[in-house]
C-alpha positions as CSV (number, residue, x, y, z in Angstrom):
1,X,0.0,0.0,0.0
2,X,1.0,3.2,-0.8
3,X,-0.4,6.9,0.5
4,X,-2.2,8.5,-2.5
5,X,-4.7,11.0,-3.8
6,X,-7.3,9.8,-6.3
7,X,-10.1,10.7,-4.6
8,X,-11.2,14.2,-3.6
9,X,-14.3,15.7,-1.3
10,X,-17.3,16.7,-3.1
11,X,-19.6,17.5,-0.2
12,X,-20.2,16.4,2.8
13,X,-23.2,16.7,5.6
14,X,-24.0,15.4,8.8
15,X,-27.6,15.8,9.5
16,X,-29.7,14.2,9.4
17,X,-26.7,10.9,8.9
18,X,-23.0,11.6,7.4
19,X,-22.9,11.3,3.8
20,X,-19.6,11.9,1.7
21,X,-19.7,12.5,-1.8
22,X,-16.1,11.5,-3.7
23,X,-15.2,12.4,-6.9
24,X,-12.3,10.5,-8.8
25,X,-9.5,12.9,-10.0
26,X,-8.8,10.9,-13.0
27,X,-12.9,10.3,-13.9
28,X,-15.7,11.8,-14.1
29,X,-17.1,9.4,-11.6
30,X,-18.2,9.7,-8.4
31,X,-18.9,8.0,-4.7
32,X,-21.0,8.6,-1.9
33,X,-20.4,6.6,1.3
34,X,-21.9,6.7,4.8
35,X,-19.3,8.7,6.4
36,X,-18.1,13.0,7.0
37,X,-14.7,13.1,6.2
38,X,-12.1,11.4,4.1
39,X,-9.1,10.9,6.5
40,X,-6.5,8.7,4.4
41,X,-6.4,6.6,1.0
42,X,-3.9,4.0,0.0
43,X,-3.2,2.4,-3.0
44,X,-2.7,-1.5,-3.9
45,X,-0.4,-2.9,-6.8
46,X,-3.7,-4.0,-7.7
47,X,-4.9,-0.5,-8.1
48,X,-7.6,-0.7,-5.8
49,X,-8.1,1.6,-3.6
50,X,-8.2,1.3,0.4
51,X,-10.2,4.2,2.0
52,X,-9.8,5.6,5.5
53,X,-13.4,7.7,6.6
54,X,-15.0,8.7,9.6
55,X,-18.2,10.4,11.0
56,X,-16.5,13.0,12.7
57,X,-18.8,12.7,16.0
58,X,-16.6,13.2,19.1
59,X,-18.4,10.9,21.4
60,X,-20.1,8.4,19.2
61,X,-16.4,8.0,16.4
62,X,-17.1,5.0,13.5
63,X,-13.5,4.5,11.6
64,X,-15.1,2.9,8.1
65,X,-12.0,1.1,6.1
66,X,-13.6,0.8,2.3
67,X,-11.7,-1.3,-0.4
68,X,-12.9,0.5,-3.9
69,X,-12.3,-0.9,-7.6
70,X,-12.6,2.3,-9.3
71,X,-16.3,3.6,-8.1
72,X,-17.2,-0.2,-7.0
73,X,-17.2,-0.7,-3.6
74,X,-15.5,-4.4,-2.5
75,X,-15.5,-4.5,0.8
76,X,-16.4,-1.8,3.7
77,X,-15.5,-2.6,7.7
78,X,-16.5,0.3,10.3
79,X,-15.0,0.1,13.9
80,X,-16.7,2.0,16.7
81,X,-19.1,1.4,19.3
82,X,-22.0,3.3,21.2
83,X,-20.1,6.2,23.0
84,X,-17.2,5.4,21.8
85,X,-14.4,7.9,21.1
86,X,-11.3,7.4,18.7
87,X,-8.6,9.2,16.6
88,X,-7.4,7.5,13.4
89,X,-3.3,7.6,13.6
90,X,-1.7,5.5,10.9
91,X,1.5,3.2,12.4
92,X,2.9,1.1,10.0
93,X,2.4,1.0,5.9
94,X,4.2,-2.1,4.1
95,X,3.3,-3.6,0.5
96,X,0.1,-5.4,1.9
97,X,-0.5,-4.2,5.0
98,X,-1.4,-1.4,7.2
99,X,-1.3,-1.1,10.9
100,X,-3.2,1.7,12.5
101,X,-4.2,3.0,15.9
102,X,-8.1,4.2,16.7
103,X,-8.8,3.3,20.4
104,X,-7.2,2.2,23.2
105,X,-3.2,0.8,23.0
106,X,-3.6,-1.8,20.7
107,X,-3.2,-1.4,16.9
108,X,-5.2,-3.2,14.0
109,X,-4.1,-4.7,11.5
110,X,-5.8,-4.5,7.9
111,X,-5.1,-6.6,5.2
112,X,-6.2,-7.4,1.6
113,X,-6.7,-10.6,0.4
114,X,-6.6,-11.3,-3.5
115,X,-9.9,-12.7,-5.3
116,X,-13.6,-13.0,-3.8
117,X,-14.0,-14.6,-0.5
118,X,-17.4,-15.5,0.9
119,X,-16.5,-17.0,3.7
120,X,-17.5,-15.4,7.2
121,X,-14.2,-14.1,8.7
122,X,-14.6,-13.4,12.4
123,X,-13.9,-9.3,13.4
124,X,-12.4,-7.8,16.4
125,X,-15.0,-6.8,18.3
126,X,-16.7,-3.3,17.8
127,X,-15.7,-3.9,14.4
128,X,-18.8,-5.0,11.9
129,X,-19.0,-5.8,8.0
130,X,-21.3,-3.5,5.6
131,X,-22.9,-5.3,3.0
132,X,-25.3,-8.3,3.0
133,X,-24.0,-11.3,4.6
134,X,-23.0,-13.4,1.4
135,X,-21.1,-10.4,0.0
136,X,-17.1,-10.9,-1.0
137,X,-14.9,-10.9,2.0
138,X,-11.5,-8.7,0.5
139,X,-10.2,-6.9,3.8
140,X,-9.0,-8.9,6.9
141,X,-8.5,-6.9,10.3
142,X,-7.0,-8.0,13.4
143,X,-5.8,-6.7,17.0
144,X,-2.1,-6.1,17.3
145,X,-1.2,-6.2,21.4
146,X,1.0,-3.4,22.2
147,X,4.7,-4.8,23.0
């Protein structure tokens, strides 16, 4: 993974819900996810894109990690929890990896798997799947214990 900038804010709102409109530098096209603000986006030698958003709500924080094939979402995980609080802060970027801090001391790991995968991963708790239960499975996350 590699930091980059192929996506840009449209618009964004919070009321009545967060909505985030994208638009694709290099398109016409454009994206609108449930989230307010585009934190981070990284791309694969695939060149999909990994997508780092959150609702920008001090005391009730969703992180939402969304694997995009140019305007097609693959995959979207949100961490958070009723009343929960966290700051995105990115600690580790390799070729297929990327480890990242949002609450407490431990880090998550997220990683993306090559190909369509239906079966049901288990997720860190607080940490749920978008989508309908049978949908492709691309990103993996796990808890990294501080050392």
């Amino acid at each position: 993974m590699q930091p980059a900038a192929v996506f840009e804010t449209i618009s964004q709102r919070n009321d009545p819900e967060p909505r985030i409109d994208l638009h694709r530098k290099d398109t016409e096209a454009k994206i609108t996810l449930a989230a307010a603000s585009l934190i981070a986006q990284y791309i694969l030698s695939s060149g999909d894109i990994v997508l780092v958003l959150d609702e920008d709500s001090p005391y009730e924080e969703q992180l939402h990690l969304v694997l995009v094939r140019d305007t097609t979402i693959l995959d979207h995980l949100v961490i958070g929890a009723p009343f929960a609080s966290g700051i995105y802060r990115e600690t580790e970027l390799g070729d297929d990896v990327l480890a990242f801090g949002f609450s407490g001391d431990s880090d998550y790991v997220l990683g993306v798997r090559e190909g369509w995968f239906f079966r049901r991963s288990l997720l860190p708790a607080g940490v749920r799947r978008q989508g309908l239960w049978s949908s492709p499975q691309q990103l993996t996350l796990s808890v990294r214990q501080p050392s």
